[in-house]
C-alpha positions as CSV (number, residue, x, y, z in Angstrom):
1,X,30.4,-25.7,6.4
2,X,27.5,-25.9,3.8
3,X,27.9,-27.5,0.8
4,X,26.0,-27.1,-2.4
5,X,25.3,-29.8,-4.9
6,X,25.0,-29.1,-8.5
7,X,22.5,-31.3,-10.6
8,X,25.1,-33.2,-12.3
9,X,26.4,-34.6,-8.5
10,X,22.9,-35.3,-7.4
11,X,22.8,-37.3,-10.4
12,X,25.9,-39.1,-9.6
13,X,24.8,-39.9,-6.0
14,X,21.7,-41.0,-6.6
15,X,22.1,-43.0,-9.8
16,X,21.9,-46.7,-9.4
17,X,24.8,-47.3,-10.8
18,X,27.8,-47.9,-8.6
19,X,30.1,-44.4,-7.0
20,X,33.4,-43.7,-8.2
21,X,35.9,-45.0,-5.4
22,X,36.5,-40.3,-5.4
23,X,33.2,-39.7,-4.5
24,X,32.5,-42.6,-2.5
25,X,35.4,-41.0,0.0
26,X,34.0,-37.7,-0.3
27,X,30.8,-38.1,0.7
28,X,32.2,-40.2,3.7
29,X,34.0,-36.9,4.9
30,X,31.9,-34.9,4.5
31,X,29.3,-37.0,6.4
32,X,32.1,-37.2,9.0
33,X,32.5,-34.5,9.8
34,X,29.1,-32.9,10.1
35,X,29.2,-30.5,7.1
36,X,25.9,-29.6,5.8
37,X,24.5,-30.6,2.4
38,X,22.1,-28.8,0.3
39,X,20.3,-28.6,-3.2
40,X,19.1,-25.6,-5.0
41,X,15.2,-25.7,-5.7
42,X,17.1,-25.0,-9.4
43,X,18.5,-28.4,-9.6
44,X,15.0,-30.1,-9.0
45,X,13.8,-28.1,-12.3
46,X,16.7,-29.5,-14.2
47,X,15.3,-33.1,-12.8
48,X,11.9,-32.5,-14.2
49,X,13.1,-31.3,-17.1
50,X,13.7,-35.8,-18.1
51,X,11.6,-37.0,-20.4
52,X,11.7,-40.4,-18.5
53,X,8.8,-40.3,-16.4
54,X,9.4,-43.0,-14.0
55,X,13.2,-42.3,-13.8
56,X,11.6,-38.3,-13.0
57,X,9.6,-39.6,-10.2
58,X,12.1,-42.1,-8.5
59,X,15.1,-39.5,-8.8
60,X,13.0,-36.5,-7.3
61,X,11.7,-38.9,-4.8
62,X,15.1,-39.1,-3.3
63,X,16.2,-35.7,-3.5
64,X,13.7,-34.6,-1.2
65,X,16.2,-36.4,1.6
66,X,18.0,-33.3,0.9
67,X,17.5,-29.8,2.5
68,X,16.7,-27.1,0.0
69,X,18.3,-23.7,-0.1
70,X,15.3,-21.6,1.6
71,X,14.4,-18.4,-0.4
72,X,17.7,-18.5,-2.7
73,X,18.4,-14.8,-4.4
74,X,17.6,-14.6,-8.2
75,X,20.2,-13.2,-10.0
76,X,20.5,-9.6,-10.4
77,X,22.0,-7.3,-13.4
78,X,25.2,-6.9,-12.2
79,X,25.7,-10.9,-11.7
80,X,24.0,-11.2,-14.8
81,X,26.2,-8.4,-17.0
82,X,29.7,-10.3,-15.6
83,X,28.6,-14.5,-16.7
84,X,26.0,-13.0,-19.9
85,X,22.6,-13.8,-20.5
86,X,21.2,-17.3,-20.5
87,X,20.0,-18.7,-23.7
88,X,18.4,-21.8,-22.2
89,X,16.6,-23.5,-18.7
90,X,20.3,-25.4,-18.0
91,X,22.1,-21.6,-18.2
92,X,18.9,-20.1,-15.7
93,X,20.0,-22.7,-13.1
94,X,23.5,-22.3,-13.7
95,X,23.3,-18.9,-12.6
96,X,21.3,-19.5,-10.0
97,X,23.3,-22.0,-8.1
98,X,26.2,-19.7,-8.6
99,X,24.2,-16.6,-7.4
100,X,23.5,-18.1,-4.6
101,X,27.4,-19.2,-3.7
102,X,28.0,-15.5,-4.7
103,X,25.8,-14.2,-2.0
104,X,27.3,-16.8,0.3
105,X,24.2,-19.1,1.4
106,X,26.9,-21.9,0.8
107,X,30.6,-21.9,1.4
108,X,31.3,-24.0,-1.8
109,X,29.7,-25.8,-4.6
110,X,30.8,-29.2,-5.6
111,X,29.8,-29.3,-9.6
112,X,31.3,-30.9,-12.0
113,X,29.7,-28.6,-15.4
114,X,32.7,-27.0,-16.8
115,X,30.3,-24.2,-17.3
116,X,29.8,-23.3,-14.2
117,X,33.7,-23.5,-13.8
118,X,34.3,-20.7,-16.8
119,X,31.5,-18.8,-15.2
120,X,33.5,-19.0,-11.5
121,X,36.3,-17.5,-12.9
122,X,34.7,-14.3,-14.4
123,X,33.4,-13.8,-11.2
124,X,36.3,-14.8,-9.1
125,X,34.4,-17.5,-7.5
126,X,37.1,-20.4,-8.6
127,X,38.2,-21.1,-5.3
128,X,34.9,-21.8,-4.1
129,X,33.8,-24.1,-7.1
130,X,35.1,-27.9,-6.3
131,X,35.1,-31.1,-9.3
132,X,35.0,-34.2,-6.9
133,X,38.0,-35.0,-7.2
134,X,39.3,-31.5,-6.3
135,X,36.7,-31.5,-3.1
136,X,38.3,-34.6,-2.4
137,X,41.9,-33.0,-2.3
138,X,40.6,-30.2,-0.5
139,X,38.7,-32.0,2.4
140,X,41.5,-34.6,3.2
141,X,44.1,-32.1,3.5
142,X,41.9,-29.9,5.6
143,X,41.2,-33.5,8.3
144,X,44.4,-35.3,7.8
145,X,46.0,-36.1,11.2
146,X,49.6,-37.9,11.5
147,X,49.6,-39.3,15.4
148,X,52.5,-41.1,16.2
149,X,52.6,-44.4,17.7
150,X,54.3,-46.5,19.9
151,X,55.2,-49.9,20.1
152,X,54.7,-49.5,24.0
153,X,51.8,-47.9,24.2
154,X,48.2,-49.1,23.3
155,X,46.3,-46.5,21.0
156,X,42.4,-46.4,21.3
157,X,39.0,-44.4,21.6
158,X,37.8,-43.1,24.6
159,X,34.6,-45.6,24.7
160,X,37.8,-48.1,24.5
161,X,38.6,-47.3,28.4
162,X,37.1,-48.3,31.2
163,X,36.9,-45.2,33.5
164,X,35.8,-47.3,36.9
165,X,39.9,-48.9,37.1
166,X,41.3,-47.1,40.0
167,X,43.8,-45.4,38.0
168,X,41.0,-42.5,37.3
169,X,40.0,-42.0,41.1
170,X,42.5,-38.9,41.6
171,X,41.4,-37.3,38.3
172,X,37.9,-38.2,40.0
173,X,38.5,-36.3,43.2
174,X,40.4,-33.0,41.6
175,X,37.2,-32.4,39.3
176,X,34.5,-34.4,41.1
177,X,33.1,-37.1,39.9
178,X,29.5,-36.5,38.5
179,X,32.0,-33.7,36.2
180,X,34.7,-35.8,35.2
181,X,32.2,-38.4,33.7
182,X,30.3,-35.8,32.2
183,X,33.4,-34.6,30.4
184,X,34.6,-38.0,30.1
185,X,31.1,-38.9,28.3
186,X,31.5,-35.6,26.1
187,X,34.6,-37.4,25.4
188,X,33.4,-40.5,24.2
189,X,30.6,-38.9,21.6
190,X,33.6,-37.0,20.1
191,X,35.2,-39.9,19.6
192,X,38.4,-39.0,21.0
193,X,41.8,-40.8,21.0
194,X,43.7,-41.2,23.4
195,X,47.5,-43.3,24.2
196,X,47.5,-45.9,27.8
197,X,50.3,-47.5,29.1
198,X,48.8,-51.2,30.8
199,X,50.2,-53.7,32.7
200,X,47.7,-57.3,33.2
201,X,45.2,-54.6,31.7
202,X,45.3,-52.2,34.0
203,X,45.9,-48.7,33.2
204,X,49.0,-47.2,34.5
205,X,49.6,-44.1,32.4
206,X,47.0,-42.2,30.3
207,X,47.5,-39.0,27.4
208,X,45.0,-37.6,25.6
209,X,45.1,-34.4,23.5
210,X,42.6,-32.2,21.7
211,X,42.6,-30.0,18.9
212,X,41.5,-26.1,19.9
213,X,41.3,-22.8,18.2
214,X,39.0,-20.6,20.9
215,X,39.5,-18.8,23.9
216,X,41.2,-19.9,27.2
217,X,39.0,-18.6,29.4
218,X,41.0,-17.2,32.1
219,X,40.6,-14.2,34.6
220,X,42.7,-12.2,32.0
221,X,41.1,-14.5,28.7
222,X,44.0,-15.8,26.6
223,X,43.0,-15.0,22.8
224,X,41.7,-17.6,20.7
225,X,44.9,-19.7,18.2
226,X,45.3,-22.8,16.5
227,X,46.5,-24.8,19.4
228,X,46.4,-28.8,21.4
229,X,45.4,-29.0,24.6
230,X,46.2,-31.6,27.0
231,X,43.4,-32.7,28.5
232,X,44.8,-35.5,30.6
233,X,48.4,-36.3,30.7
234,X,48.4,-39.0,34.4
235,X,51.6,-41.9,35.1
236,X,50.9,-44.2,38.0
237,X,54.6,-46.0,37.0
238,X,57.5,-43.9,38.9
239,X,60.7,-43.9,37.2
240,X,59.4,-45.3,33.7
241,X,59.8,-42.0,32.1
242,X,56.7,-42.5,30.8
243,X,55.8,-38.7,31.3
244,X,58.4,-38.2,28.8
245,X,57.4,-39.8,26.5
246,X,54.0,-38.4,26.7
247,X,55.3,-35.2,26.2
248,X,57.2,-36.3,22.8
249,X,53.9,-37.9,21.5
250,X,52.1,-34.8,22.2
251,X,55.0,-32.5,20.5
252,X,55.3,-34.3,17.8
253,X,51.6,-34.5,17.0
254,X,52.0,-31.0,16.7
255,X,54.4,-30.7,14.8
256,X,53.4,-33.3,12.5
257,X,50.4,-30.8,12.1
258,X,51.4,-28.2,12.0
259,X,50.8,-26.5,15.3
260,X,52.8,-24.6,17.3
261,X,51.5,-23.8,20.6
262,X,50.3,-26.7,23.4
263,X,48.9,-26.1,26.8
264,X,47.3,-28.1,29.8
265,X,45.8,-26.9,32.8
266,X,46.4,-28.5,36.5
267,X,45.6,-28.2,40.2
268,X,49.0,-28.1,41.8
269,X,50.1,-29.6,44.6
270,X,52.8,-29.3,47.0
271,X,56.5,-30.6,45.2
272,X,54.5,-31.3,42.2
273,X,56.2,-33.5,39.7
274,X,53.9,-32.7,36.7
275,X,54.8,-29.4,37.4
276,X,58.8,-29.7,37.2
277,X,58.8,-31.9,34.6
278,X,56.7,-29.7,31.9
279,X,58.6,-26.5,33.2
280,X,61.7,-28.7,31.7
281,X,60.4,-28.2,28.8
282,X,59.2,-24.8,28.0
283,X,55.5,-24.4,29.6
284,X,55.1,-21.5,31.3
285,X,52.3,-20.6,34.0
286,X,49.8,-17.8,32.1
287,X,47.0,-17.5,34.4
288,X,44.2,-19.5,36.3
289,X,41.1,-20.7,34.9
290,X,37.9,-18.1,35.9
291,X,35.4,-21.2,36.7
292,X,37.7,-23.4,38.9
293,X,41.3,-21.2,39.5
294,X,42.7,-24.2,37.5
295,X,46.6,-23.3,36.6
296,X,47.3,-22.4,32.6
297,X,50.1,-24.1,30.9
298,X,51.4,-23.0,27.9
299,X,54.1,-23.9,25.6
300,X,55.1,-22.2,22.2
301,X,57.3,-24.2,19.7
302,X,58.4,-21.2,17.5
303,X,60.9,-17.9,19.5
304,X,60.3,-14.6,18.6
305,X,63.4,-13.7,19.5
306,X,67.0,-14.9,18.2
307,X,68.9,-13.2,20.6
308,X,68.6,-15.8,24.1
309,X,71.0,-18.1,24.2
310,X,70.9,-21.5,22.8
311,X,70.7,-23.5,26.3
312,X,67.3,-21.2,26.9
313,X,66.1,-21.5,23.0
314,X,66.3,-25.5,23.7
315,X,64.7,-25.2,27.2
316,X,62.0,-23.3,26.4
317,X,60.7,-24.0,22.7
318,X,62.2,-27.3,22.4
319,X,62.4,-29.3,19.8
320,X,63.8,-26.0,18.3
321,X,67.3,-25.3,18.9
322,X,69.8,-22.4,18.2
323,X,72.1,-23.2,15.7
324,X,74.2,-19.7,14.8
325,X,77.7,-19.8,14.0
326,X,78.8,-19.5,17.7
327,X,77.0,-22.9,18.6
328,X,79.7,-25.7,18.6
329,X,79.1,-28.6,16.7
330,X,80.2,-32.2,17.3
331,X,79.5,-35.3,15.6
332,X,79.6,-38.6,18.2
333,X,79.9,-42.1,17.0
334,X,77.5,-44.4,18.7
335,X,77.2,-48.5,18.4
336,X,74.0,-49.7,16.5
337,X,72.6,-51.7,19.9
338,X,73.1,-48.6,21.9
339,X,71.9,-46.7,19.4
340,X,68.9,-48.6,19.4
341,X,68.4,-47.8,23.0
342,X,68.6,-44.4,23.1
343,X,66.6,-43.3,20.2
344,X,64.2,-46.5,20.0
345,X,61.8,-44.3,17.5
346,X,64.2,-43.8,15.0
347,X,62.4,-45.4,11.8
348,X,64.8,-47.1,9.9
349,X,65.7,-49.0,12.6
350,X,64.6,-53.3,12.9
351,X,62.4,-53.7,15.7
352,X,62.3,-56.0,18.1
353,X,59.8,-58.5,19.7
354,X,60.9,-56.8,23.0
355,X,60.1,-53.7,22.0
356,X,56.5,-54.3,22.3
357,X,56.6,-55.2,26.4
358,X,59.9,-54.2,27.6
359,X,59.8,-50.3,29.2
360,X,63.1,-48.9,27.4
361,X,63.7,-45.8,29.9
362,X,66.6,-44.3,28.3
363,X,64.2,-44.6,24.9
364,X,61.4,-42.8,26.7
365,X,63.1,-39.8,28.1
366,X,63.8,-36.7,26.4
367,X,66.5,-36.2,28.7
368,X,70.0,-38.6,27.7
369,X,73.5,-39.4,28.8
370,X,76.0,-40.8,26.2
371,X,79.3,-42.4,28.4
372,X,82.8,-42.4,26.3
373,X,85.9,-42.8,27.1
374,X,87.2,-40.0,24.8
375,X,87.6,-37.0,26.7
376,X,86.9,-33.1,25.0
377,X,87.3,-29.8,26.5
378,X,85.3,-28.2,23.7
379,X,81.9,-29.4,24.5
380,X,79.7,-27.4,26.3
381,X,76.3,-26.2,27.5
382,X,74.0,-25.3,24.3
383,X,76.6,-26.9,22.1
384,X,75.2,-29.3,18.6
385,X,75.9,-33.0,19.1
386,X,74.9,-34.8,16.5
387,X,75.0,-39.2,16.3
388,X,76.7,-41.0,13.9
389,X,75.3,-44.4,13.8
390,X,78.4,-46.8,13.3
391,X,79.5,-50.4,11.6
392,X,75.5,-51.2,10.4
393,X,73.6,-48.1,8.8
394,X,76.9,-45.8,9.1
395,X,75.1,-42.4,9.1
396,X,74.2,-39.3,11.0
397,X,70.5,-39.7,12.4
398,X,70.2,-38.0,15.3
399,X,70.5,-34.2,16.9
400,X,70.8,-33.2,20.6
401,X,71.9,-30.5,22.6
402,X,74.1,-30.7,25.6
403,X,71.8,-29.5,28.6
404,X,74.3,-29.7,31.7
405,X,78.0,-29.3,31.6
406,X,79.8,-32.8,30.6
407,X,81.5,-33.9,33.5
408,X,84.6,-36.4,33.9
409,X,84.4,-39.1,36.2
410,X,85.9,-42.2,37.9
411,X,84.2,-42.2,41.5
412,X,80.8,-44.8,40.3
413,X,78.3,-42.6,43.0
414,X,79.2,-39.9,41.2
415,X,78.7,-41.6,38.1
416,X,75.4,-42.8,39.2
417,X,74.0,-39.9,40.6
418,X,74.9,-37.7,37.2
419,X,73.5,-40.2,34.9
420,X,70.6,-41.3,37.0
421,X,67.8,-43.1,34.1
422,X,69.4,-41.7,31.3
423,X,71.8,-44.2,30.3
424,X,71.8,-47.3,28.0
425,X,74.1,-48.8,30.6
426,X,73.2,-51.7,33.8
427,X,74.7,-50.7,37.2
428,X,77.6,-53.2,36.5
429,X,78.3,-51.9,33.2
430,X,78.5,-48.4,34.9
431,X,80.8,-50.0,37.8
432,X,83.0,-51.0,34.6
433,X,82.6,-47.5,33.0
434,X,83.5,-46.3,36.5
435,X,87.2,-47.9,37.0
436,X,88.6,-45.9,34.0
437,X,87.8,-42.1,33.7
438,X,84.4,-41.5,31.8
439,X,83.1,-38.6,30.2
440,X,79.9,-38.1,30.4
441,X,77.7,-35.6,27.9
442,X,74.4,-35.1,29.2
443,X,71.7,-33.9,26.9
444,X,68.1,-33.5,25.3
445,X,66.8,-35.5,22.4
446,X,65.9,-32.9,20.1
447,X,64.8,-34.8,16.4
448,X,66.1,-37.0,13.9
449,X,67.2,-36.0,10.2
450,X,64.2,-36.3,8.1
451,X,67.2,-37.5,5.7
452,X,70.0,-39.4,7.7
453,X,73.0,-39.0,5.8
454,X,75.5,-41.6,5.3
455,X,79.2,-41.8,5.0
456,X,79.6,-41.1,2.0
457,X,77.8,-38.0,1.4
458,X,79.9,-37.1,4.4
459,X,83.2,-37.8,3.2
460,X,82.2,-36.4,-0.7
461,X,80.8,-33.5,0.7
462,X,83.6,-32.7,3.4
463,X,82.1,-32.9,6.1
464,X,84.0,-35.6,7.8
465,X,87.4,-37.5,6.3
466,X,86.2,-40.8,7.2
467,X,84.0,-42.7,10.1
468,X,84.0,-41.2,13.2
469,X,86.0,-43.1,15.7
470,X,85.5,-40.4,18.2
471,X,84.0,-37.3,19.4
472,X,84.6,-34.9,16.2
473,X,84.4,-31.4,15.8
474,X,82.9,-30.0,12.6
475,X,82.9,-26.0,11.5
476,X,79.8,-24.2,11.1
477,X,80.0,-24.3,6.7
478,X,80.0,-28.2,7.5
479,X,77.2,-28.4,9.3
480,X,75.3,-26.0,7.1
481,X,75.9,-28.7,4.0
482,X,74.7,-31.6,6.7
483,X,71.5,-29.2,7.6
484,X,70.4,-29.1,4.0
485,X,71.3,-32.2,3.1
486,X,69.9,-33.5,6.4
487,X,66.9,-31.8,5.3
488,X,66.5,-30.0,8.8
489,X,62.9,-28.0,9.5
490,X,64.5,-24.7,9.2
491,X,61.2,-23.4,11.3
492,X,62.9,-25.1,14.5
493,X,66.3,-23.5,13.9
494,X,67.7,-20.4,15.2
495,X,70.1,-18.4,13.9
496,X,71.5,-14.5,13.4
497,X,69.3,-13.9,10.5
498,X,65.9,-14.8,11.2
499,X,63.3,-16.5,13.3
500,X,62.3,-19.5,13.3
């Protein structure tokens, strides 16, 4: 973007005096970010206009670090006829500097004459004319990010990595080497971030996502969105469900920012796990790559469509889910340490010192199994469960949907096989589990409530009678009053009426 600065900034910048903590952090984003800064030849008349000589000299002396406007318009009639006639030198360079925003040399001026303002607005100019404080507001919302973090995982800068470990050699080979550094170095002048997993520092699992709104160029190019690409998403640790993970860091930095479409491209291979596991979770194939036949990825968050059922809505935009009035909905009492387990990024949690070294693989996967001993014949595929964290906090925090059909048990293979990494539970607790009858509700992770609501907003606003001491059915009015006053997205809901 190019930015003009009116006199009376110029002024402020260059002054001697020390910046206002506002314009101190607006200069640094816009020097950040690359945006262009420029005077108007206008604002250097105003300057010689002092009657302090050397305070004239020293002050144009260091404007001329600036770049000038070349050739800037001078106002004509019409512009003239609309903000009036000036009556004096400071009113001639008024109008200039806002002639020249009106015939868009500049994107936005960054003044703060309230003037110029009142002369913005007869010309509808107002949303182009920025105080510091409102360029300020403006620029941070436009380059705030909100990446979440991990107690597991080390966040860093590209420059941070050291590309020789051996971890990189496949990445190596699929692109060749000479190009991988190239893009790796491309990488590092960007200043990219990026999330490793390390053991005895060693790299052993590697994410990093970029921000896109352009073309995907394949054979049949895929028109330019707002979107993040995966640019490397690689686990050298089987079974840590690390790739999960991944995948949840990458959603929700999406969602956080409000972006609703992720893809990745990848050379498949033969009983490709990448492959399986992102299909699990909505990507679909779209096309090859026209430079390398490199496979397109791409996921979409939000349907357009309310009428497949919830099992598919949940499979293929997850985290959104379908939650109509024919969508069962349970509430499912769960123990605080267990709780902890399963959903090890829920906030209001304590953490733990082994948090930050022990790999939690229930807590990484998207995927979960909850064990109870309480056996329902309602639940089902697609159905609402939602967790009711017992005895410490006492609230709902938590929201899944049941992805296989719950199963009843007593035969500990089967038990094992069904359950696989998905449990909080040890193989002897499971063997324990396994000589009484166990019912087991398999299911997907979908979000927590923004607002976790405890017992009693449940019990005052009829939701529930009193704590859960088992799997409990609620109707659909009650779980509308626990959406709102859960304060769930109603962008990843579906129901009858709308899209979400």
């Amino acid at each position: 973007m190019k930015l003009l600065y009116d006199t009376n900034i110029l002024i402020h910048i260059q002054d001697p005096k020390e910046l206002s903590p506002n314009l101190q952090a607006l200069l640094t984003i816009i020097r950040e970010h690359g945006h262009q800064e420029f005077i108007h030849p206008a604002s250097l008349k105003d300057i010689e206009n002092d009657n302090n000589v050397e305070r004239r000299r020293i002050t144009i002396s260091k404007l001329r670090g600036y770049p000038r406007l070349p050739s800037p318009p001078t106002p004509d009639d019409e512009f003239t006829s609309l903000v009036g006639i000036p009556v004096n030198s400071h009113d001639v360079s008024d109008n200039e500097i806002l002639f020249s925003l009106k015939k868009n040399l500049v994107d936005f001026l960054i003044t703060e004459d309230k003037g110029i303002g009142k002369k913005a607005n007869l010309l509808n100019l107002d949303d182009r004319v920025f105080s510091i404080e409102s360029a300020l507001n403006y620029f941070t919302a436009l380059y705030q990010r909100f990446s979440p973090n991990h107690s597991l995982l080390r966040k860093c800068y590209a420059h941070e990595i050291d590309i020789t470990q051996p971890f990189f050699d496949s990445l190596k080979s699929d692109y060749g080497d000479a190009n991988f550094k190239k893009w790796y170095n491309k990488c590092i002048k960007e200043s990219r971030e990026c999330y490793t997993y390390e053991m005895d520092d060693k790299v052993k699992a590697f994410l990093m996502l970029k921000e896109e709104n352009e073309v995907i160029e394949t054979h049949d190019p895929i028109p330019a969105t707002k979107r993040v690409k995966i640019t490397t998403l690689k686990v050298d640790f089987s079974g840590s469900k690390i790739g999960e993970l991944f995948l949840k860091i990458a959603f929700q930095y999406c969602i956080n920012n409000q972006i609703f479409e992720i893809y990745l491209t990848h050379f498949e291979t033969e009983d490709d796990t990448l492959v399986h596991l992102i299909e699990n979770f909505g990507f679909e194939k779209v096309g090859e790559l026209a430079k390398n036949d490199e496979l397109v990825y791409i996921k979409k968050f939000i349907p357009d469509t309310t009428e497949l059922r919830s099992l598919e809505i949940a499979r293929k935009y997850y985290p959104c889910f379908k939650d109509s009035e024919s969508v069962n909905k349970f509430v499912i009492p769960i123990l605080p340490e267990f709780h902890d387990i399963l959903f090890p990024e829920y906030k209001r949690r304590q953490m733990k010192l082994t948090d930050y070294f022990e790999i939690n693989i229930p807590g990484n996967a998207i995927k979960k199994a909850y064990l109870s001993s309480r056996f329902s014949s309602r639940l089902g595929l697609g159905d609402i469960i939602l967790f009711y964290r017992s005895h410490d906090q006492k609230a709902i925090t938590s929201l899944g949907i049941i992805d296989q059909e719950p199963i009843r048990t007593s035969n500990l293979d089967e038990l094992k096989r069904i359950v696989g990494k998905r449990s909080v539970y040890s193989e002897e607790e499971l063997k324990k589990w396994a000589e009484k009858s166990v019912f087991v509700i398999r299911f997907k992770h979908h979000l927590y409530l923004p607002n976790p609501l405890n017992l009693s907003y449940l019990i005052e606003n009829d939701i529930l009678k009193s704590a859960p001491q088992s799997i409990t059915e609620i109707n659909h009015e009650q779980y509308l009053t626990l959406k709102t006053g859960g304060k769930l997205d109603e962008r990843f809901t579906v129901n009858k009426t709308k899209v979400c």
